[in-house]
N, C-alpha and C positions, 0 to 999 in steps of 0.2 A: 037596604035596611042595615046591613051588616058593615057598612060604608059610613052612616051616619052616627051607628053608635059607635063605632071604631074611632071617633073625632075625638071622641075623650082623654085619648091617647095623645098626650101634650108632650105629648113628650112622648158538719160541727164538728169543728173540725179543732181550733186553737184549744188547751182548756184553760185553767184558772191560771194568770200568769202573777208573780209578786212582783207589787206596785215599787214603785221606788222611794226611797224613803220623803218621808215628810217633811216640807220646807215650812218657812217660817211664815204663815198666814198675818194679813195685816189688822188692825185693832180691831174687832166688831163681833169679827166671823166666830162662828165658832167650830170648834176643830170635830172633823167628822169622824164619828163612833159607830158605822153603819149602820145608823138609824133612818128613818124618816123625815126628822123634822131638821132643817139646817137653818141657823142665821145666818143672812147675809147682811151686808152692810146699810143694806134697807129696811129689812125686818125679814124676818121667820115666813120659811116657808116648808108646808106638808107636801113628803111626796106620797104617793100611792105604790104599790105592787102595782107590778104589772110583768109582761111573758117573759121565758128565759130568765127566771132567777133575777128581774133588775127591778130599782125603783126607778123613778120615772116624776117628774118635777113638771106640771105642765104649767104654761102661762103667766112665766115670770118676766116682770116689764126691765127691759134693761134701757129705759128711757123715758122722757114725760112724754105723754102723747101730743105728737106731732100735730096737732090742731089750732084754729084761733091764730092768732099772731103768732103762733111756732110753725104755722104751716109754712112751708119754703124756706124753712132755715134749718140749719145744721140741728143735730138732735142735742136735748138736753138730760143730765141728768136725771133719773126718776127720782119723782120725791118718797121720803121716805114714809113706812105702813106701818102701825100699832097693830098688835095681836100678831095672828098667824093669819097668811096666806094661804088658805087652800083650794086647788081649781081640779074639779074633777072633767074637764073639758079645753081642748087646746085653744087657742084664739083665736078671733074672727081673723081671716087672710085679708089685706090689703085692698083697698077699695080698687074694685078691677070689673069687669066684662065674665059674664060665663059663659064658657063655649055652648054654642048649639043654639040658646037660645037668646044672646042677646039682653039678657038680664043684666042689670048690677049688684053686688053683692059685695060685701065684704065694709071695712071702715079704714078710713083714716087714723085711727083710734089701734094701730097694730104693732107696735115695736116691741115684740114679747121673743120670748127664747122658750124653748122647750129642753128637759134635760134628763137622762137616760146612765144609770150607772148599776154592778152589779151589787147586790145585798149581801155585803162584804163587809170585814174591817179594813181592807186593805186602802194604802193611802198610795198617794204621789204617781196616781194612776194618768198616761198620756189624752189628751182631748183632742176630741173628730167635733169639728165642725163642719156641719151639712146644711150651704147654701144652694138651694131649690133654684129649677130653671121656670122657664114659661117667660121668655122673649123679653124681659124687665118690666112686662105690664100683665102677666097674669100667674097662677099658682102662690101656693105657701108651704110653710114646712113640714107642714101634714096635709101638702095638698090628695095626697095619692098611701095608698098601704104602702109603695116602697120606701119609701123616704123614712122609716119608723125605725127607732133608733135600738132596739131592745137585743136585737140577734149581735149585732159587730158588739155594742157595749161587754155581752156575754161572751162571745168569742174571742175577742180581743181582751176582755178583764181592762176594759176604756172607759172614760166618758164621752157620752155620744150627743155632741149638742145641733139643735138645728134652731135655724132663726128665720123670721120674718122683718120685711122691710116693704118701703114706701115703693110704690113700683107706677109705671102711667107716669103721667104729668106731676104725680106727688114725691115722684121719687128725680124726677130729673126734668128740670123745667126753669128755662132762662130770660133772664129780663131785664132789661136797664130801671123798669122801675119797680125790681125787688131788690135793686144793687143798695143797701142802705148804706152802706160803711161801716160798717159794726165789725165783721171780720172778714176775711177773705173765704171762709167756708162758710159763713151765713151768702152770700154774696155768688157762690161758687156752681149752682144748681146742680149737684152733683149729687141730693141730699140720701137719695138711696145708696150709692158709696158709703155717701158719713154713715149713715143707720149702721151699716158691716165693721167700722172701725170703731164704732161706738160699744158693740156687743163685742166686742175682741177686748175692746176696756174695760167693760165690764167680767167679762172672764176671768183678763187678767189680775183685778181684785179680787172675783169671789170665789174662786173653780176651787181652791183649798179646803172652803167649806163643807165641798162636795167628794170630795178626796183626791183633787184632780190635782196637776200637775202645771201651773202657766208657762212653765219655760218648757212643756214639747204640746206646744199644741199646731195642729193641722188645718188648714181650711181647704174644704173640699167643693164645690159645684161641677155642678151638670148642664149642659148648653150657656142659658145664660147665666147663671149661677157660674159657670166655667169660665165668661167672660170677665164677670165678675172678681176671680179668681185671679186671670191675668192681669186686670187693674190692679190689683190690690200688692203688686212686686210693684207696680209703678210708684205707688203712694209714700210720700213722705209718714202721712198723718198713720200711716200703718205699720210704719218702721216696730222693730223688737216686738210685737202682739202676735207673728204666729213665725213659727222653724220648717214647716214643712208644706208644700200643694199641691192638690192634687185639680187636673182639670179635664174634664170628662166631655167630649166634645162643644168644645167651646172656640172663639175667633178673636185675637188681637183688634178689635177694633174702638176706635172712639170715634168723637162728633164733635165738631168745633162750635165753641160758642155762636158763633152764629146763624149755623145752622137751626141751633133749638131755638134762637132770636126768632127765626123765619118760622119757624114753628108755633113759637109762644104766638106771634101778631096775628096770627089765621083763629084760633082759640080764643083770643082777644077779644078783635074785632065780633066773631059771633056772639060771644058773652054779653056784650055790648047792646049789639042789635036786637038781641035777645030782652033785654032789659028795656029797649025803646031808649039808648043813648044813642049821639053820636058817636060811631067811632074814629074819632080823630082831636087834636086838641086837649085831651084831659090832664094837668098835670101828675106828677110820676109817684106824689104823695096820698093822689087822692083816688090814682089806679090802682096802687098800691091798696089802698082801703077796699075798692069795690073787690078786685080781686078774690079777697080772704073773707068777703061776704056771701062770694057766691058758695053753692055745697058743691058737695065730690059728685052728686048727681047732674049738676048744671056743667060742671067742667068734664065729667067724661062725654057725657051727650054732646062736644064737640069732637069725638071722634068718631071712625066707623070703625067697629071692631068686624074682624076676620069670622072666618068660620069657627076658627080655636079662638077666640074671642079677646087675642094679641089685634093691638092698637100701633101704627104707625108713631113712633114717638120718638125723636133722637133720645138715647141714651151714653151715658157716660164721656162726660166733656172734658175736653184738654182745655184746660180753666187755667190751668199757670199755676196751681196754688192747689187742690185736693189732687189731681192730676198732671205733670210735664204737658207746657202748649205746645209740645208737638206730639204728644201721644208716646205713641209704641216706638217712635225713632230713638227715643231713650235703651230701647234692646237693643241697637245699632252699636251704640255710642259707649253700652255697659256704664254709664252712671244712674240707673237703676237703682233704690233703693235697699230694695229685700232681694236677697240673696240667700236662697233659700232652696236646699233639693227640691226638685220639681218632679211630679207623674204626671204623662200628659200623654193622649191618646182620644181615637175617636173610633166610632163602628164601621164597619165597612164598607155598609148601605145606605147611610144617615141620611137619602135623599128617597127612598122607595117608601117610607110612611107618609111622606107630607105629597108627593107626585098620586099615591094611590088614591089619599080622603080627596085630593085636588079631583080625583077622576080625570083627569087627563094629565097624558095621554092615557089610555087603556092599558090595563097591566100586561095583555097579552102583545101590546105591538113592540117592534123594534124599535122605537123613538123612546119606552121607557125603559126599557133595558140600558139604551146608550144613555140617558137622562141621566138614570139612576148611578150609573157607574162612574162618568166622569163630571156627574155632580159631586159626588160623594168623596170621587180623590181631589177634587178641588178644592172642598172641606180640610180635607187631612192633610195638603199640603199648605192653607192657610193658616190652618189653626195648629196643626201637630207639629209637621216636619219644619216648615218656617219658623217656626220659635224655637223650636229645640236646635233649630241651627244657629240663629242668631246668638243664642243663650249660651251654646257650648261652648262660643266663639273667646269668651273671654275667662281667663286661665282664675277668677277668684268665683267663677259658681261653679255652687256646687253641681254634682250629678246631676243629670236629666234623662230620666227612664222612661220611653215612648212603648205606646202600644196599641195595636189594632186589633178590635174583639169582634169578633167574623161568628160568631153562632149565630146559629140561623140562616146564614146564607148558602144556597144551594151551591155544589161543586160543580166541575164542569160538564157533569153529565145529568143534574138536574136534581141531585138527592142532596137531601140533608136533614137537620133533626127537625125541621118544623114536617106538620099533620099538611097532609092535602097537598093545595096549591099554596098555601101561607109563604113559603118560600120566594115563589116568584113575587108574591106579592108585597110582602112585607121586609123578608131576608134577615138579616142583622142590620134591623134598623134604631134610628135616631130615639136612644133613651132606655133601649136595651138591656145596656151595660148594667143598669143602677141596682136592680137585683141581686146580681151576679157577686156585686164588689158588697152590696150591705146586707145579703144574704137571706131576704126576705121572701125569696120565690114567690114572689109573689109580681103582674102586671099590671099595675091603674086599676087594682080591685077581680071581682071573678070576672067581669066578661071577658078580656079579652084573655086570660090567665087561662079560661074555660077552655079556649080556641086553639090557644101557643104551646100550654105547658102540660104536658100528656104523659102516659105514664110509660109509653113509650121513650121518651125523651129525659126520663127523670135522671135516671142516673147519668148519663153523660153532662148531662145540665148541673146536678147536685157537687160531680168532679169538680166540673169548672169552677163553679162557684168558688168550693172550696180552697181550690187554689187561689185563686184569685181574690180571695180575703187573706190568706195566707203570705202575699204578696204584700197585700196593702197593710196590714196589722205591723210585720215587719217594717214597713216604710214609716208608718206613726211612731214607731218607737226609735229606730235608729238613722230614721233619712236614710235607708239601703233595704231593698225590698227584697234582698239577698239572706237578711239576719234575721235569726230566731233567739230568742230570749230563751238560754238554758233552764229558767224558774220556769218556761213556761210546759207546765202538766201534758199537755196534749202533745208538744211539740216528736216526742219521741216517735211517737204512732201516726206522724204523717208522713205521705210516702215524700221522697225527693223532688224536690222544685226545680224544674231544669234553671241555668242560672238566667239573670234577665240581667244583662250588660248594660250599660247608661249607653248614650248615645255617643258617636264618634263623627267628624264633620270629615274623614278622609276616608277615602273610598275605596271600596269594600270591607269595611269596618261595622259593627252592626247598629241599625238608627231604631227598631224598634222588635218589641214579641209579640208574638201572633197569638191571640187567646179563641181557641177553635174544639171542637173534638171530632173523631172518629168513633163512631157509636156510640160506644158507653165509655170511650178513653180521652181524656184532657190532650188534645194538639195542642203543644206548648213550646213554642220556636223561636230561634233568633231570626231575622228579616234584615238584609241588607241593602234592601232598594230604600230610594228616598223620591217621595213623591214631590214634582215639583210642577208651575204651570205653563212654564217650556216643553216642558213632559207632555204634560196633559195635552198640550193644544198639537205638537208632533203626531200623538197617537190617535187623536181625534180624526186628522187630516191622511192618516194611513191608511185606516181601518173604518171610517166611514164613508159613504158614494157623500157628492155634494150635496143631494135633497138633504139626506140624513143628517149632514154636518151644519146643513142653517135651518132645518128644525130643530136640533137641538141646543143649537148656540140662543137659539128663539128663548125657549124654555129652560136654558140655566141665566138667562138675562132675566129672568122674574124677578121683581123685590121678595 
């Protein structure tokens, strides 16, 4: 039982700092008096109080909704709204899958932002953008309590925006006969990228309003959200919209247009047969038509969603045009567009949450212990250490500050801060992190919060956190997660930061910090190993008998 509600799991420290002075907002807006009520370029919108001293801006469309003939095409501007906007309720998420039960929920109808700042006059304050994970076809930006932007906004004295986008088949979905010729990004199937560079455009017009700052803004995600992340150094179409990013267990990966071609014809074809046509023969104007008639309910019903109610679906294509056709080899090559200080780190365990709801293996055997660990550093040396190497490699980027967040993972004789057996079972797993850095102590609501977060464990947890916002607030403001803002109030009365070194590609030189504690004390260290999959597959072949080594090559070969 504890098993299947656990599936849900998809996953003060700074004080008032002075904003920086006021830049010159463009025609519309109007200049923020920290009130409530802001115009933006589209019309007036109320925000509301809300926790930690912030106001809070819910459900403002930074797009027309992506429906009808805008479905599968690049996002357009929102039109604009008479009177005042006021939303006491955030927006529906993304037409997606709910985990457990297999339901659909959410609309096509979601290109909305949420926006969180403190009730201040202060202006020329820096913006955290928080793009949500859940595999690019499930979650939103309020999908979970963590994700809420009220504590960093207060902590930091920041704007704290988070966004939704097209996710599934609506957010990335390719076709020769969606190819109009109109533009290379109508054309690009990439269209949940556009959605993220479209709200970064949108910021970068209206954030003044709000008291924000466009020229230091951050984009932040977690898993895919984190992937997310890394595409968006790739993208031209994102060039000058953000100076800072942060990437939270996430993987350099993309999917070649033909892939999602092979993908698109399987969804087709059923649509098709569904409908009592043939599937074969249709021209590409008139597929095109049927396509955009079916609903978000005909078209997800050609998947099967998972447990966690994530759908098989290529995401994020080397299209030549939103994305490099060759993807990530652009990190190779350093002609890279964004160039940009980089945070980038994963959890320890990132594979003990998804192996456990899996029930297999059993958390007590030796198959998920070995699973769990050189699943996890094969994560971190795809996703972490491999980029941060490639990245360092070339002498015009800036810093790249890696790290490994280990709470929760039992030490080597089986203790650690989680209750019980949580530890074996869970450890410092996949999504962890997110708490810890936007300081909401809080996990996917109470149940599992109930289970993890004890009051045994408070303080050493509360430590961390707070360094580790203390880290990140710094990185928002100066691209170095070393600097503290002398305006800033609180900064006096917090204790010492050990330093966190960018990463270094020559050896013994330090690649990442250890974010861990020792009861109620922040373990906060330099790490000089670099995990790589020579490594991995060396130490697998040392340290495990042969059964062990092809059960478990079995079980990290899983999609």
């Amino acid at each position: 039982m504890k098993r299947r509600l656990l599936l849900v799991v998809l996953l003060p420290l700074l004080g008032a700092c002075a904003g920086s002075p006021a830049r010159l907002r463009p025609a519309g807006l109007s200049a923020w008096d920290g009130g409530s009520l802001v115009r933006t370029r589209y019309g007036a919108v109320q925000g509301l109080e809300d926790r930690d001293g912030t106001w809070v801006w819910k459900a403002i469309p930074y797009a027309r909704p992506p429906v009808g003939e805008l479905r599968w095409k690049a996002p357009r501007e929102p039109e604009p709204w008479k009177g005042v906007r006021t939303r006491h309720s955030f927006a529906r998420p993304a037409a997606q899958f709910r985990p457990l039960t297999g339901r659909l929920t959410g609309s096509e109808d979601c290109l909305y932002l949420n926006i969180w700042r403190p009730r201040s006059p202060a202006t020329g304050l820096p913006v955290y953008v928080w793009i949500h994970g859940g595999g690019n076809s499930i979650g939103s930006a309020t999908y979970v309590p963590d994700y809420l932007g009220h504590r960093l906004a207060a902590d930091g004295n920041l704007v704290f925006v988070s966004v939704n986008y097209r996710l599934g088949p609506f957010g990335w979905f390719t076709h020769p006969a969606l190819r109009e010729g109109g533009s290379p990004e109508d054309d690009s199937g990439n269209y949940g990228t556009l959605d993220l560079v479209r709200a970064l455009v949108w910021l970068r017009d209206n954030i003044t309003a709000f008291g924000g700052d466009p020229a230091t803004v951050l984009i932040a995600g977690e898993s895919a959200g984190a992937m997310n992340v890394l595409s968006l150094l790739l993208s031209p179409a994102a060039s000058g919209l953000f100076h800072r990013a942060v990437s939270q267990s996430g993987l350099a990966t993309t999917h070649s247009p033909a892939e999602g071609e092979e993908r698109a014809e399987r969804v087709i074809r059923r649509l098709l047969e569904q409908a009592g046509q043939v599937p074969a023969g249709m021209p590409s104007a008139e597929l095109r038509v049927f396509l955009r008639s079916r609903t978000a309910r005909e078209i997800l019903r050609c998947y099967s969603p998972g447990r966690a109610g994530m759908i098989d679906n290529p995401a994020i294509f080397a299209d030549g045009a939103v994305l490099p056709a060759d993807g990530y080899a652009a990190l190779e090559r350093g002609d890279y567009p964004n160039k940009v200080p980089l945070l980038i780190g994963s959890n320890q365990e990132e594979l003990k949450m998804f192996l456990f709801l899996a029930g297999s293996p059993p958390w007590r055997s030796e198959l998920f212990r070995a699973a769990a660990r050189f699943g996890s550093e094969r994560w971190k040396a795809d996703g972490v250490d491999g980029v941060a190497r490639r990245l360092a490699a070339h002498p015009d980027q800036p810093p790249v500050y890696a790290y490994l967040f280990a709470w929760g993972a039992p030490d080597a004789q089986g203790q650690g801060p989680l209750p019980g057996t949580w530890g074996a079972r869970l450890g410092a797993f996949h999504s962890l992190e997110i708490p810890f850095f936007l300081g909401t102590d809080t996990i996917n609501g109470a149940l599992l919060g109930s289970l993890l977060f004890t009051e045994a464990n408070r303080p050493g947890r509360e430590a961390l956190s707070a360094a580790m916002r203390g880290y990140l607030i710094a990185f928002l403001r100066t691209g170095d997660p070393n600097g503290r803002d002398p305006a800033c109030a609180g900064a006096a009365g917090l204790p010492a930061l050990p330093a966190w070194v960018a990463w270094s590609n020559s050896a013994g030189e330090p690649k990442s910090i250890l974010f861990a504690v020792r009861g109620a004390t922040p373990d906060i260290r330099l790490l000089d190993n670099e995990i790589t999959r020579e490594g991995i597959e060396a130490a697998m072949q040392a340290e495990l008998s042969p059964q062990l080594l092809e059960a478990t090559r079995k079980i990290l070969a899983r999609p």
